[in-house]
C-alpha positions as CSV (number, residue, x, y, z in Angstrom):
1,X,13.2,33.0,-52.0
2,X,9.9,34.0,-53.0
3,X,8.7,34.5,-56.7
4,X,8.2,38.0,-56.3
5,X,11.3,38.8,-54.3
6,X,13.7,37.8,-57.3
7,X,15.5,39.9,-58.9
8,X,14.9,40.5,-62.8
9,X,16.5,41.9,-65.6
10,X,16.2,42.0,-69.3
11,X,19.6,40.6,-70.7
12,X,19.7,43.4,-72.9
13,X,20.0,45.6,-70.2
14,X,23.0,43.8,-69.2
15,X,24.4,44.2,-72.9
16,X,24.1,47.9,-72.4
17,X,25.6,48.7,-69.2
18,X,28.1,46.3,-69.5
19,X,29.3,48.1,-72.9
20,X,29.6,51.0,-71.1
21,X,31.1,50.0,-67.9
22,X,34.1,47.9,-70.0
23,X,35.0,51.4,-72.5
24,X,37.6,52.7,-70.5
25,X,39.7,49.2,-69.7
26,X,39.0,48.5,-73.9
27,X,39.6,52.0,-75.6
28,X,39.2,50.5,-79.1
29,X,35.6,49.5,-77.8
30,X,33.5,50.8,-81.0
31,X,29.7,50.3,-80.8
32,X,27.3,50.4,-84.4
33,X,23.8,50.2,-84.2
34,X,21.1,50.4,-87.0
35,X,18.7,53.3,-85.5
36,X,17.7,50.7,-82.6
37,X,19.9,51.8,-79.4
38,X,17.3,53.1,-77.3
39,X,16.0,49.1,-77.8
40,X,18.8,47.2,-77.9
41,X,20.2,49.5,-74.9
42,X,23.4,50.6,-77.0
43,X,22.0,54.0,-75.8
44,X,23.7,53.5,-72.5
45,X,26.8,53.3,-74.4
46,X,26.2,56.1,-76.8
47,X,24.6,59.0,-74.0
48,X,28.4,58.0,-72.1
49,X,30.9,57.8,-75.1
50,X,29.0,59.4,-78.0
51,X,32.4,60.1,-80.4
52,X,32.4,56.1,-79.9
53,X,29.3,54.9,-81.3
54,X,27.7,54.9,-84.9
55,X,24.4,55.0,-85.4
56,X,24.1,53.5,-89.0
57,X,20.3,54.1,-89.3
58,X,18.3,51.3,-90.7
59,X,21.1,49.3,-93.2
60,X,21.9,46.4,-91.2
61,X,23.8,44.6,-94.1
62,X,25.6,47.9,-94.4
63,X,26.7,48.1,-90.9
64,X,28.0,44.9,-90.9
65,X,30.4,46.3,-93.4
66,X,31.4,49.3,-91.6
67,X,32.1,47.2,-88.7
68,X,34.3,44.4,-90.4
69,X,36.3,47.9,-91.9
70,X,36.7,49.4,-88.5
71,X,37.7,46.1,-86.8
72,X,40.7,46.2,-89.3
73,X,42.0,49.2,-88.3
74,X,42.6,48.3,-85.0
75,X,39.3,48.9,-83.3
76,X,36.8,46.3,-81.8
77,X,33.5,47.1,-83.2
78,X,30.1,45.8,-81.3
79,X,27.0,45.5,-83.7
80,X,23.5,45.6,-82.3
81,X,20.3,45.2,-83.8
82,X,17.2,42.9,-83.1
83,X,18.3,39.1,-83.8
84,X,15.5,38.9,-86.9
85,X,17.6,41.8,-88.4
86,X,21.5,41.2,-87.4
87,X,21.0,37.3,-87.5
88,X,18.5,37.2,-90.6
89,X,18.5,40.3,-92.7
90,X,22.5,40.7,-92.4
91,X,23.2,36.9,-92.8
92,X,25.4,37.0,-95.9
93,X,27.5,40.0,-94.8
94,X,27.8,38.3,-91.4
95,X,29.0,35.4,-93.4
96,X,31.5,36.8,-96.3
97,X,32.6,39.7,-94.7
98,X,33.1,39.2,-91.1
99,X,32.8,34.9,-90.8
100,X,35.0,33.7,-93.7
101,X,37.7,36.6,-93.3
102,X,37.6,35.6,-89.4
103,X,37.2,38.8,-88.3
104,X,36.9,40.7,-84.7
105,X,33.7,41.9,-84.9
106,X,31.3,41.1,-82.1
107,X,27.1,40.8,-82.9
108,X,25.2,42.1,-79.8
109,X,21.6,40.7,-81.1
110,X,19.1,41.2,-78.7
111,X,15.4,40.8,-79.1
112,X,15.8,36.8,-79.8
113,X,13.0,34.4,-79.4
114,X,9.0,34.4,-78.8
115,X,9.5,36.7,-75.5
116,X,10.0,39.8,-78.3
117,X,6.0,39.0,-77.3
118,X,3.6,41.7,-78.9
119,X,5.6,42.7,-82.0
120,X,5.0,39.0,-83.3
121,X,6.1,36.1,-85.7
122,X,7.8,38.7,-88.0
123,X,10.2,40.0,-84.8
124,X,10.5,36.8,-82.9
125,X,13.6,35.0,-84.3
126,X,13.6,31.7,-83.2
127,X,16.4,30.7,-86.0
128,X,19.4,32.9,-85.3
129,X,21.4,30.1,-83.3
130,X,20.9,27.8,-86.3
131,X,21.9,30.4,-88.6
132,X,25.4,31.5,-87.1
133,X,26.2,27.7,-86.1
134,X,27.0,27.4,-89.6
135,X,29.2,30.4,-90.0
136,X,32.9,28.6,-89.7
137,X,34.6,29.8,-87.1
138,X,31.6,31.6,-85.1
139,X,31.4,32.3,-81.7
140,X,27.6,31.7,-80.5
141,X,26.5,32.6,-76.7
142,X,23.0,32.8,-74.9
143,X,23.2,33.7,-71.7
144,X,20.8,33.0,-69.7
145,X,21.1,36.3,-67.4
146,X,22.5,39.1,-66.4
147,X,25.2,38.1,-64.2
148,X,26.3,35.4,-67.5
149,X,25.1,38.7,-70.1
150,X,28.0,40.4,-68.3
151,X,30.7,37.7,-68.4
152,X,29.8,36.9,-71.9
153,X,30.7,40.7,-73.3
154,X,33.6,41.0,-71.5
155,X,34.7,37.5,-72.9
156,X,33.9,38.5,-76.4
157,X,35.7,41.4,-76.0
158,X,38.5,39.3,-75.0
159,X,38.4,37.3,-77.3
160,X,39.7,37.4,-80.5
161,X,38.0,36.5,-83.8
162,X,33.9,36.6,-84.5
163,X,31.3,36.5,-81.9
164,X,27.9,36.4,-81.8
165,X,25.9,37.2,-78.6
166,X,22.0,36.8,-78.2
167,X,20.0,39.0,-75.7
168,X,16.2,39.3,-74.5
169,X,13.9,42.0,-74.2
170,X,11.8,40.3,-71.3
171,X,13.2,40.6,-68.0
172,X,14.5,37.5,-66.2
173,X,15.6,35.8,-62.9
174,X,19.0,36.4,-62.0
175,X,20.1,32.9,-60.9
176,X,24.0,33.0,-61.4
177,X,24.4,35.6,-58.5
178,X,26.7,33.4,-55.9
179,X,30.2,33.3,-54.6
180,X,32.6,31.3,-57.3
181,X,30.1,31.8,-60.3
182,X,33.3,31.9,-63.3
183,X,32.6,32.0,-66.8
184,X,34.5,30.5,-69.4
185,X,33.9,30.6,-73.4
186,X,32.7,26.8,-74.7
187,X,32.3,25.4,-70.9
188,X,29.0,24.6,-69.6
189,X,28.0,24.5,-65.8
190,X,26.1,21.9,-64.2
191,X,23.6,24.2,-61.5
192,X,21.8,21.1,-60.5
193,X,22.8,18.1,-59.7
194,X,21.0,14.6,-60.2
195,X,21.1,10.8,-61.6
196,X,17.6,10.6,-63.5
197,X,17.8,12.8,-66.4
198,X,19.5,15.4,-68.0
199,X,17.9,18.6,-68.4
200,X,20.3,20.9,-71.5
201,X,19.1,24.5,-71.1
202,X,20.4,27.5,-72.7
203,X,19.4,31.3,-72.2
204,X,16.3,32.0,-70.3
205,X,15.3,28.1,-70.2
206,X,18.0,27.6,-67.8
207,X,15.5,29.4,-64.8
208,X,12.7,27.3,-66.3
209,X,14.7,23.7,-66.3
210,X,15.7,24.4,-62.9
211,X,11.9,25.3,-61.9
212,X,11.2,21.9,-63.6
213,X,13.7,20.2,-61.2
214,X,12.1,21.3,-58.4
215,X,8.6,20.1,-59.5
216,X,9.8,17.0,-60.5
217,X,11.8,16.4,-57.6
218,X,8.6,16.6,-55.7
219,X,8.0,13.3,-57.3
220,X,11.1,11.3,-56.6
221,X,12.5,12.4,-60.2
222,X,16.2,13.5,-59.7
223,X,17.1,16.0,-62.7
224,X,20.5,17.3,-63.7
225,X,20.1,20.8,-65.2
226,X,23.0,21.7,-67.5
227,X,23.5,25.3,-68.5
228,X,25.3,25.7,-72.1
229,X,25.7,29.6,-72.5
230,X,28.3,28.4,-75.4
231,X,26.5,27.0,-78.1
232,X,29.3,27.4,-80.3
233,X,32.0,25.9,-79.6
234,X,30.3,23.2,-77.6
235,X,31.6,21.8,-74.3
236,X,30.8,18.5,-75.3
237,X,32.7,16.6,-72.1
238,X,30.0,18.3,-69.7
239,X,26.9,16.8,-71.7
240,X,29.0,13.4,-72.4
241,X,29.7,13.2,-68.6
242,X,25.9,13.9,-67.4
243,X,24.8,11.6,-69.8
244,X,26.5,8.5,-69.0
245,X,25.4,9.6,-65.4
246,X,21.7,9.5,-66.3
247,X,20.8,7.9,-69.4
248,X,18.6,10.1,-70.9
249,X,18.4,13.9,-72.2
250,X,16.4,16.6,-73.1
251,X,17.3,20.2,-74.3
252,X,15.6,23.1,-73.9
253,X,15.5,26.6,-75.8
254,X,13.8,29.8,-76.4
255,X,14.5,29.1,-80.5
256,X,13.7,26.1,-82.8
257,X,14.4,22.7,-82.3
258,X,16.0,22.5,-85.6
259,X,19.7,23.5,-85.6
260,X,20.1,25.0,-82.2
261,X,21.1,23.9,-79.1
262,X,19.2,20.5,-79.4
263,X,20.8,19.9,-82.6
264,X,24.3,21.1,-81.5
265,X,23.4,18.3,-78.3
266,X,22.6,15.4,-80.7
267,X,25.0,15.5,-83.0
268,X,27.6,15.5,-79.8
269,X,25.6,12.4,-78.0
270,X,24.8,10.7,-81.8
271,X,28.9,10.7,-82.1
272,X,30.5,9.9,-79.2
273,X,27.2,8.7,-76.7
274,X,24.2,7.9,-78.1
275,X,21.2,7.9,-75.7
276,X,17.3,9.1,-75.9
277,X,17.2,12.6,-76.3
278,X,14.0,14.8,-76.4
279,X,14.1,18.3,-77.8
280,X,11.7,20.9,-76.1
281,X,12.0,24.4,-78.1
282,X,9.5,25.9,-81.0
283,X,8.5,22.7,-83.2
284,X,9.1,23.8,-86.7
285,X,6.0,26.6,-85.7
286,X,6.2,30.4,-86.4
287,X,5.4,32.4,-83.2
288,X,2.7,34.9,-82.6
289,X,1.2,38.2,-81.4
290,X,1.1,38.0,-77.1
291,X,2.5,38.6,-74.0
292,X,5.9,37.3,-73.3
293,X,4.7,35.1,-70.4
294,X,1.5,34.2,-72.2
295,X,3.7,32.8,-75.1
296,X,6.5,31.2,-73.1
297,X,3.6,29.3,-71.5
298,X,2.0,28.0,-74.6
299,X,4.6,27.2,-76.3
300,X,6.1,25.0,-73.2
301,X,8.9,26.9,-72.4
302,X,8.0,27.7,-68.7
303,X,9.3,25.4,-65.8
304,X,5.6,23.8,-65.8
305,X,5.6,23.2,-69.5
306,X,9.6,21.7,-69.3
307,X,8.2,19.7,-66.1
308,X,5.2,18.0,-68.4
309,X,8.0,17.2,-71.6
310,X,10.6,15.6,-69.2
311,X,7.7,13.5,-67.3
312,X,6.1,12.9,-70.9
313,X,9.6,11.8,-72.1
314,X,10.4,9.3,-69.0
């Protein structure tokens, strides 16, 4: 298919009409946002069930409260705010009054990563994974579009206990749009096969590891391409099992390499299969003012900059 024939949508998107197409089959549906929604797409939501959604205005750590209150009466709140401000700002209500109480409140946190573009380093959180990895007990997804944005709220919804979902503002490939496609909280699916290396994608990486693929398959270089929407809990049998197929891994993520998906990876392969593992995600750097494209490319997140770490790394 060409480039410019594929389908794109922004995640967040996703978030929003999903929310408001799953209302009526979940009627304790609840949706808060911190005076964001037209952003975070909770507007969709709000302009269809507007006695169903809070507008909390800009008190993130008080939201958080309100939600953990209404999820124990019965209802099933949704938060939403940019990740720097639901992941970051809220951190220790996320943690005491919705993590340790293991409560059902679900964290709709869009905005993630360097594709927030223009607003800049103060916006672009590339430490939210890290941050609600160590919650005990946390859900964490990152879908990596909108077909999996859409089978990862309806799974939080039916799920019961904390979750925490990330979104993107930038619109993406659709690459999960095919016949059997299933989703399952804490399973991974393999979308390409191969012997050489392992490629460990999450969120919008996943369309650049398989762009990588191709490129390298132009050079005899077979690579499997993993996609783990689940960071938390880990399916740690799908990354044991490529592995010991190819010998060598290397993750990928719109977020840093330190305590995200490339940490979550190690510590799995350092326990139970050690093998080389290269991590390709923001290298302990702050990101900047830019386009989103312009940034993803610097930075090496795009399928030419994955293609250049995994031939570096073999």
């Amino acid at each position: 298919m060409a480039e410019n024939t594929v389908k794109k949508i922004a995640t967040r998107e996703s978030y929003g009409n999903s929310l408001k197409e799953l209302a009526e089959e979940f009627p304790n549906l609840v949706v808060l946002d911190a005076d964001l929604a037209a952003a975070t797409k909770t507007g969709i939501f709000r302009k269809a069930y507007p006695d169903r959604h809070i507008d909390c205005g800009i008190a993130e750590e008080n939201m958080m409260g309100v939600a953990a209150g209404l999820s124990l009466v019965g209802k099933i709140p949704f938060v939403s705010s940019f990740a720097m401000f639901a992941a970051g700002r809220a951190f220790e209500q996320v943690r005491n009054s919705i993590g340790y109480p293991h409560l059902n409140v679900k964290i709709g946190a869009t905005h993630a990563g360097i594709t927030v573009g223009e607003d800049g380093a103060t916006h672009q959180c590339n430490e939210d994974i890290a941050l609600m990895r160590t919650i005990p007990g946390m859900v964490v997804m990152c879908p990596s579009d909108d077909v999996e944005a859409r089978a990862a709220v309806r799974a939080a919804l039916e799920y019961e206990g904390p979750v925490y979902i990330r979104f993107g503002r930038a619109a993406v490939p659709v690459i999960n749009d095919h016949p059997g496609y299933h989703f399952e909280i804490g399973k991974g699916t393999v979308v390409r096969e191969g012997k050489d290396v392992t490629i460990v994608a999450t969120g919008i990486c996943v369309d650049s590891a398989l762009g990588a693929a191709k490129m390298l398959e132009e050079e005899g270089i077979s690579a499997e391409v993993v996609n783990i929407c689940t960071i938390k809990p880990l399916d740690e049998e799908i990354i044991l099992n490529s592995a010991k197929k190819t010998g060598k891994v290397v993750t990928v993520e719109e977020h840093s390499v330190i305590g995200g998906l490339g940490s979550a990876v190690c510590d799995c392969l350092c326990a139970h299969y050690p093998v080389p593992v290269k991590k390709v995600g923001m290298q302990d750097v702050f990101g900047e003012s830019g386009s989103a494209a312009a940034l993803v490319e610097k930075y090496g997140l795009d399928a030419k900059g994955v293609y250049k770490s995994v031939k570096e790394f073999l």
